[in-house]
C-alpha positions as CSV (number, residue, x, y, z in Angstrom):
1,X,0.0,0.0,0.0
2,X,1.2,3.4,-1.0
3,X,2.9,6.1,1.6
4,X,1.0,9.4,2.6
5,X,3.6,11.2,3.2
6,X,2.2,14.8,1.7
7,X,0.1,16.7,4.2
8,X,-3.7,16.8,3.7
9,X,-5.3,19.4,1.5
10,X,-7.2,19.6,4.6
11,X,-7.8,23.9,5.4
12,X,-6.8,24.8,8.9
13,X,-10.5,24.6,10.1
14,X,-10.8,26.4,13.5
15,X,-14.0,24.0,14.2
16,X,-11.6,20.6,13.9
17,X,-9.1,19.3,16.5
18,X,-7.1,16.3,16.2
19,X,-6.4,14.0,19.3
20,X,-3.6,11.3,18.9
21,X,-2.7,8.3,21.6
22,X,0.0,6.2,21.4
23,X,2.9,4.5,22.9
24,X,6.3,3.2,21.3
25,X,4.9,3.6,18.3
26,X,8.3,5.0,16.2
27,X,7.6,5.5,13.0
28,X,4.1,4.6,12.9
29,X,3.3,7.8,14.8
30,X,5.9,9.7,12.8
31,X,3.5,9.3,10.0
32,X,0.6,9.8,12.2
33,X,1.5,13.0,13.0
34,X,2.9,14.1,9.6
35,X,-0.6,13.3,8.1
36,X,-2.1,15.9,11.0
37,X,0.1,18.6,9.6
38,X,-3.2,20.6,8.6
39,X,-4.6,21.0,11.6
40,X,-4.1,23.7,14.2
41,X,-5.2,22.3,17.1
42,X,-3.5,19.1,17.7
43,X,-2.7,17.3,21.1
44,X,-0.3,13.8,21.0
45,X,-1.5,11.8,24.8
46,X,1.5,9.3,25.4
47,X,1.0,6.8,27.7
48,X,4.6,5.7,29.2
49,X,6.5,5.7,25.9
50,X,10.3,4.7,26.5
51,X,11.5,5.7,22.5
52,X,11.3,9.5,21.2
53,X,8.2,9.8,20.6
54,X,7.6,12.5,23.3
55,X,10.4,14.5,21.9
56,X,9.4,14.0,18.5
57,X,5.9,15.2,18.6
58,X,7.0,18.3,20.4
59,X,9.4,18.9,18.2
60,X,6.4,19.0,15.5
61,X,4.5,21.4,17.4
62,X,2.3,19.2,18.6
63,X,1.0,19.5,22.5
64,X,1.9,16.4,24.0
65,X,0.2,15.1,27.0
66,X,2.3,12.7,28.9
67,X,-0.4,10.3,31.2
68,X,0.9,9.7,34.9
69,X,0.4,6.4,37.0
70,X,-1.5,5.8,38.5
71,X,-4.0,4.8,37.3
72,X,-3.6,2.5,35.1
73,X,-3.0,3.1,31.3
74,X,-6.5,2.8,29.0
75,X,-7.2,4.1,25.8
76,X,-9.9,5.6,26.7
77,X,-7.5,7.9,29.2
78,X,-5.9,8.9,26.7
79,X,-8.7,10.2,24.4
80,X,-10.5,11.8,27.2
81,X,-7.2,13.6,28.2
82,X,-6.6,14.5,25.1
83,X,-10.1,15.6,24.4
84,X,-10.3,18.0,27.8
85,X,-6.6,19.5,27.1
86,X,-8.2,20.6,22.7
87,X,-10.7,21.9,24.9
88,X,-8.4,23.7,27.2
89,X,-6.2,25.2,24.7
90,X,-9.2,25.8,21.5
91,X,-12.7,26.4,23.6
92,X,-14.4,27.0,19.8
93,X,-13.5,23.4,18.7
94,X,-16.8,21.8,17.2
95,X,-15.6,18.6,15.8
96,X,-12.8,16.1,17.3
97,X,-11.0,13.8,15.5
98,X,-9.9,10.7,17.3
99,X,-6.8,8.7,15.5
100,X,-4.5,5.9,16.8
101,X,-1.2,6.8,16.6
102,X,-0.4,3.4,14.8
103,X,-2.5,5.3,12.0
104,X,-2.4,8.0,9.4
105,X,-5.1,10.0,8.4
106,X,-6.6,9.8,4.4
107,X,-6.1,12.9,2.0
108,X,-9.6,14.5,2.1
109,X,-11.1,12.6,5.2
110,X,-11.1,15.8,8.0
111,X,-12.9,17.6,5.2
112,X,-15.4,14.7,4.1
113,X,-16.3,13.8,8.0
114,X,-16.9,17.6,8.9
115,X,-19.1,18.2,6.2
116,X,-21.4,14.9,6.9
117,X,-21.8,16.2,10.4
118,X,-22.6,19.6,9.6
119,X,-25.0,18.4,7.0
120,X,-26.5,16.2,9.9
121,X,-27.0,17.6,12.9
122,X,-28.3,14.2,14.2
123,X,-24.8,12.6,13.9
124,X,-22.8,12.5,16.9
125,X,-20.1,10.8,15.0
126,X,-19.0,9.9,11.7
127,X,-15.9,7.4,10.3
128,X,-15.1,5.7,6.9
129,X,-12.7,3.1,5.8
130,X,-9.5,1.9,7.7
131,X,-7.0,-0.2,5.9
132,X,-4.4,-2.2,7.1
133,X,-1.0,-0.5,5.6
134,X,0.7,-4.4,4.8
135,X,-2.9,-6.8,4.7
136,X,0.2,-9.0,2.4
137,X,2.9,-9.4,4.9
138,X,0.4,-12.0,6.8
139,X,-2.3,-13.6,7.6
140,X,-3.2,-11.7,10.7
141,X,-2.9,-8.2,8.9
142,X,-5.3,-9.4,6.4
143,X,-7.8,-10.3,8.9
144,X,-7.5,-6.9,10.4
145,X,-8.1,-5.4,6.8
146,X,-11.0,-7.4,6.4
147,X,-12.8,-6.7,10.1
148,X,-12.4,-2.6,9.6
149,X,-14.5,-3.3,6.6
150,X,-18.3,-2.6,8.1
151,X,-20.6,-1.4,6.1
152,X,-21.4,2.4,4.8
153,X,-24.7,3.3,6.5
154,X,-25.9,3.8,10.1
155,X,-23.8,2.6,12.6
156,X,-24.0,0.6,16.0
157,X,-20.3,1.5,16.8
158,X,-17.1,3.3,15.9
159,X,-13.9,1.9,16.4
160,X,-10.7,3.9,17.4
161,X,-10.8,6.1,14.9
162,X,-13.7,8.9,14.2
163,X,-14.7,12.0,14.1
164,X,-17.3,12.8,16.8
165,X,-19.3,15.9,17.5
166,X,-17.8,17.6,20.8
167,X,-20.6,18.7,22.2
168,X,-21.9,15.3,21.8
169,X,-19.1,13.7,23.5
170,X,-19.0,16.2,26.1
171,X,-22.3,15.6,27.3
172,X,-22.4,11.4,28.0
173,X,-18.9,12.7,29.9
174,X,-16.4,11.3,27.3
175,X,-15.1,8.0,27.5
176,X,-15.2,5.1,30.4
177,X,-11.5,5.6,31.4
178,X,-11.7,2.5,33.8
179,X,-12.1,0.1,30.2
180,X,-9.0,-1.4,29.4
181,X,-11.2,-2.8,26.1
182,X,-13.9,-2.1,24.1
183,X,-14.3,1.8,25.4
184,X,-14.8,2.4,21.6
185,X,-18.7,0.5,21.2
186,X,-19.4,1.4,25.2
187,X,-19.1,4.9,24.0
188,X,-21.0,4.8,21.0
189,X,-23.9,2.5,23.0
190,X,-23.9,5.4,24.9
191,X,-24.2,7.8,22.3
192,X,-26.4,6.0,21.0
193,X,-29.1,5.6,23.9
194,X,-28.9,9.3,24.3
195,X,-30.9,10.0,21.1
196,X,-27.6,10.2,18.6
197,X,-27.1,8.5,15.4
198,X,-23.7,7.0,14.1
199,X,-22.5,7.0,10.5
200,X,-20.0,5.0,8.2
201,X,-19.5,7.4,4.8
202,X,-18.1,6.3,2.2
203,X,-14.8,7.9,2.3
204,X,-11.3,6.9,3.2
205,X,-10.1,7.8,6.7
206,X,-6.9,5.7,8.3
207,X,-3.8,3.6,7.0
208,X,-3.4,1.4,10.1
209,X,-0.1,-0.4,10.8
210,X,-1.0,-3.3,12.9
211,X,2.2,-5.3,12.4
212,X,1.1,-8.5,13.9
213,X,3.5,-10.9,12.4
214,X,2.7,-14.2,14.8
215,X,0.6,-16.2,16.4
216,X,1.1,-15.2,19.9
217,X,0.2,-11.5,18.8
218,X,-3.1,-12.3,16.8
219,X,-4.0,-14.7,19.7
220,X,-3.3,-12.0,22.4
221,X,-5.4,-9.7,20.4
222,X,-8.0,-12.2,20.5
223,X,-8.1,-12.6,24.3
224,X,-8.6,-8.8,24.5
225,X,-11.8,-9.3,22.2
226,X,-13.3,-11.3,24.7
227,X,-12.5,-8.9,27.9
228,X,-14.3,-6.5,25.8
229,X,-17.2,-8.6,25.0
230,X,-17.6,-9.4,28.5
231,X,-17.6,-6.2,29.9
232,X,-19.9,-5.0,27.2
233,X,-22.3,-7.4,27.8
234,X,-22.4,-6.7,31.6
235,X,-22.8,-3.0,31.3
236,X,-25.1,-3.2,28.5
237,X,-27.7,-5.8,29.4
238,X,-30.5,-4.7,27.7
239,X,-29.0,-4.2,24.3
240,X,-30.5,-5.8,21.4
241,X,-28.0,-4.5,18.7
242,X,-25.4,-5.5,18.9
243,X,-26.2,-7.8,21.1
244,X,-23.2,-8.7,23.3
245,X,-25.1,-11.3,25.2
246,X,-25.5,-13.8,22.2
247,X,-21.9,-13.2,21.3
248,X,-20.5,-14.3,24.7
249,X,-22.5,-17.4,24.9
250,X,-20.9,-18.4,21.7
251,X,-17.5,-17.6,23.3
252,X,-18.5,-19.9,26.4
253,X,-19.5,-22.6,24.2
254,X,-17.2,-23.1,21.2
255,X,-14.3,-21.3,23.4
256,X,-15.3,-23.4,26.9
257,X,-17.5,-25.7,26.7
258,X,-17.0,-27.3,23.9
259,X,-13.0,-27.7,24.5
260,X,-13.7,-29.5,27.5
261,X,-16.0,-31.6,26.6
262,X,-13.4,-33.2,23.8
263,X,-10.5,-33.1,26.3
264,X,-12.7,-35.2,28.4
265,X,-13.7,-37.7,25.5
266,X,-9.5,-38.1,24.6
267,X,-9.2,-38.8,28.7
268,X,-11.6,-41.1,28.6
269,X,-10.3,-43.3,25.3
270,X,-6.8,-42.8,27.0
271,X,-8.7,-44.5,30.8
272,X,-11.6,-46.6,29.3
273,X,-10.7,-47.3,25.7
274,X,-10.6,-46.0,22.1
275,X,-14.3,-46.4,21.9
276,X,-14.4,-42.9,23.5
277,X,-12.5,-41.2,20.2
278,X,-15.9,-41.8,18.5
279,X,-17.8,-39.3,20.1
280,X,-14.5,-36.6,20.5
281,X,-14.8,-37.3,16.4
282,X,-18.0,-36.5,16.1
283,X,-17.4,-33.4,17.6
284,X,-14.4,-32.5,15.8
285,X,-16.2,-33.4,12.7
286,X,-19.1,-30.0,14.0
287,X,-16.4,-28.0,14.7
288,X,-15.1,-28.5,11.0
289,X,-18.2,-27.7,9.4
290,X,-18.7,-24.6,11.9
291,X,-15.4,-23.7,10.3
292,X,-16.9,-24.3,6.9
293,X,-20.3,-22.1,7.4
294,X,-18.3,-19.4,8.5
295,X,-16.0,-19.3,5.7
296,X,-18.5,-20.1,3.3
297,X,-20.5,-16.8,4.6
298,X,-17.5,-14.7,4.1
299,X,-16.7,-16.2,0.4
300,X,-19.5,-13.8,-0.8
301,X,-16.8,-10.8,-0.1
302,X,-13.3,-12.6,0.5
303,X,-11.2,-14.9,-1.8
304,X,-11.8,-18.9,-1.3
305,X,-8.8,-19.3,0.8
306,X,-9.2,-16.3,3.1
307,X,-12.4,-16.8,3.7
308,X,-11.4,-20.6,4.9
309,X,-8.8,-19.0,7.0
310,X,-10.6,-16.5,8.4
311,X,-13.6,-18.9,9.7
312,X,-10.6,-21.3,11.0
313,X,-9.1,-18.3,13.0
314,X,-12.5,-17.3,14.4
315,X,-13.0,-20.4,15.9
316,X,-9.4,-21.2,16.9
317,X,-9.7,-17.4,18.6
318,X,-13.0,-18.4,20.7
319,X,-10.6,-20.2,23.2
320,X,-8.9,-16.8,23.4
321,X,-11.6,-15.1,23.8
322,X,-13.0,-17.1,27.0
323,X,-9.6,-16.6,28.7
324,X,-10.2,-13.1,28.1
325,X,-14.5,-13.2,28.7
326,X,-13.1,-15.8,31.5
327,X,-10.9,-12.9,33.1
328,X,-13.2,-10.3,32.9
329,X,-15.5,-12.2,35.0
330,X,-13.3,-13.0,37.7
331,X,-12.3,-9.4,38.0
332,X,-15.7,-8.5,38.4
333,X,-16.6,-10.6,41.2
334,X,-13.3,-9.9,43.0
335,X,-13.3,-6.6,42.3
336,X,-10.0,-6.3,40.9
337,X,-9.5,-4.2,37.8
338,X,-7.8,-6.2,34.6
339,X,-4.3,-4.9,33.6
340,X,-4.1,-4.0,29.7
341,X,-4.3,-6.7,27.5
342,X,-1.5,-5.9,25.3
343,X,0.2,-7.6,21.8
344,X,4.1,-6.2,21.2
345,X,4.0,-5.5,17.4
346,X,7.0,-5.6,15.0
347,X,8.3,-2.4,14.1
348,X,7.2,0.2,11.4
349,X,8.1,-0.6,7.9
350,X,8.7,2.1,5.0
């Protein structure tokens, strides 16, 4: 995928601010930054960096807000720190764009997203498309690629990266800085029940550089899917779309019960005799064609073998996800926050 590397032909609109998060993210936020280089009002939160980055957005001009502990590290710190310090510094701010700092914003995108909210004033926020920068370099890039790609239209959720309306987000207080996942949908559910609407427009927005190059990155990725799902689902009880509910029991039963319930057949044939493989086989033999139904939903939009993959890696990632659904639960009854849930990426490529 090509480089941005020329600053947007974005205007300096007094009305936008830009709020960037990151940590250690080299070069990935060199070019997050760089792709900001239209906007006035800019603020970079870092959140324990050890690398330059610190230096290196100040150096840019950009007001950097460096997050103390405690508390812990959250996303969701960081955006509402940055959010209240735009605020601070440029009190006539209407619109707030929210970025990663592992991304890089789209020639056009501030422009395109500030006009569909002006044309709307029902939308409390707007966001478009978000590649992955190298969907080639593996198989867990590609499924990143693919998941950013919801569809243009109303919205149930925004992800990381969007343009929301301040007063909007001022008013439901921000972001749940206690969330150490899924703060992205929580905030939009909220939105959402307090009369707002949510958009996808067809426009480019982000480049984002995962850089998840193995399995033990993908799979911690997954087990921070399921924290969030859990915590969703508890906060949200009532929901009916999305419905977090439904997608936890599937966690619990392809990621739990369902496990166990084969490790126990293979004891058995190992105590009692082969004769116990049958029925392990017969589930093995579901789980295969679970893998299949999923794929074969996703062949409508993805290539044959992607789509095969894909549905494989989903269900692989359910056992992930109930460590992670698994840990959010025990937190919650012994009242002990979760720590971040974090995958170490490879570094930025050219």
């Amino acid at each position: 995928m090509d480089r941005i590397v020329s600053p947007l032909p974005d205007s300096r609109d007094a009305t936008i601010g830009v709020v960037m998060i990151g940590r250690n993210e080299g070069e990935r936020l060199r070019r997050c930054i760089a792709s900001t280089s239209a906007v006035a009002a800019r603020v970079y939160v870092d959140s324990g960096s050890t690398d330059d980055s610190v230096a290196w957005a100040r150096a840019q001009g950009v007001t950097v807000v460096e997050l103390a502990v405690p508390p812990k590290f959250t996303a969701a710190r960081a955006r509402n720190a940055g959010f209240e310090r735009l605020l601070q510094d440029f009190p006539g701010l209407a619109y707030v764009q929210m970025v990663d700092g592992d991304c890089e914003l789209a020639p056009g995108w501030l422009d395109a997203a500030r006009d569909a909210l002006q044309a709307d004033p029902t939308l409390a926020l707007v966001f478009g498309r978000r590649r992955e920068r190298f969907p080639e370099r593996s198989l867990y890039n590609a499924f990143c690629d693919e998941e950013w790609n919801v569809p243009i239209g109303e919205a149930m959720s925004g992800g990381g990266d969007v343009m929301v309306r301040v007063d909007a987000l001022s008013a439901i207080g921000g972001y749940d800085p206690a969330m150490i996942a899924g703060e992205d949908p929580d905030m939009s559910i909220r939105l959402r029940k307090a009369g707002w609407r949510l958009y996808r427009i067809d426009h480019a927005m982000t480049v984002h550089d995962a850089a998840i190059l193995r399995f033990a990155q993908w799979w911690r990725r997954a087990e921070r899917g399921g924290h969030a799902f859990g915590e969703l689902a508890d906060r949200h009880p009532g929901l009916d779309d999305p419905y977090w509910r439904r997608q936890c029991r599937s966690i619990l039963v392809w990621g739990g019960i369902y496990p166990a319930v084969v490790v126990a057949m293979l004891l058995l044939a190992i105590v009692l005799g082969p004769i116990w493989l049958l029925p392990a086989f017969a589930l093995a033999l579901i789980w295969l064609a679970q893998v299949l139904r999923i794929g074969s939903r996703l062949r409508r939009t993805l290539p044959l073998r992607q789509a095969m993959l894909t549905g494989l890696f989903l269900m692989i990632g359910k056992v992930s996800e109930m460590i992670g659904l698994a840990r959010f639960h025990v937190g919650r009854l012994t009242g002990r926050r979760s720590d971040l849930i974090e995958y170490h990426r490879g570094p930025a490529h050219e």
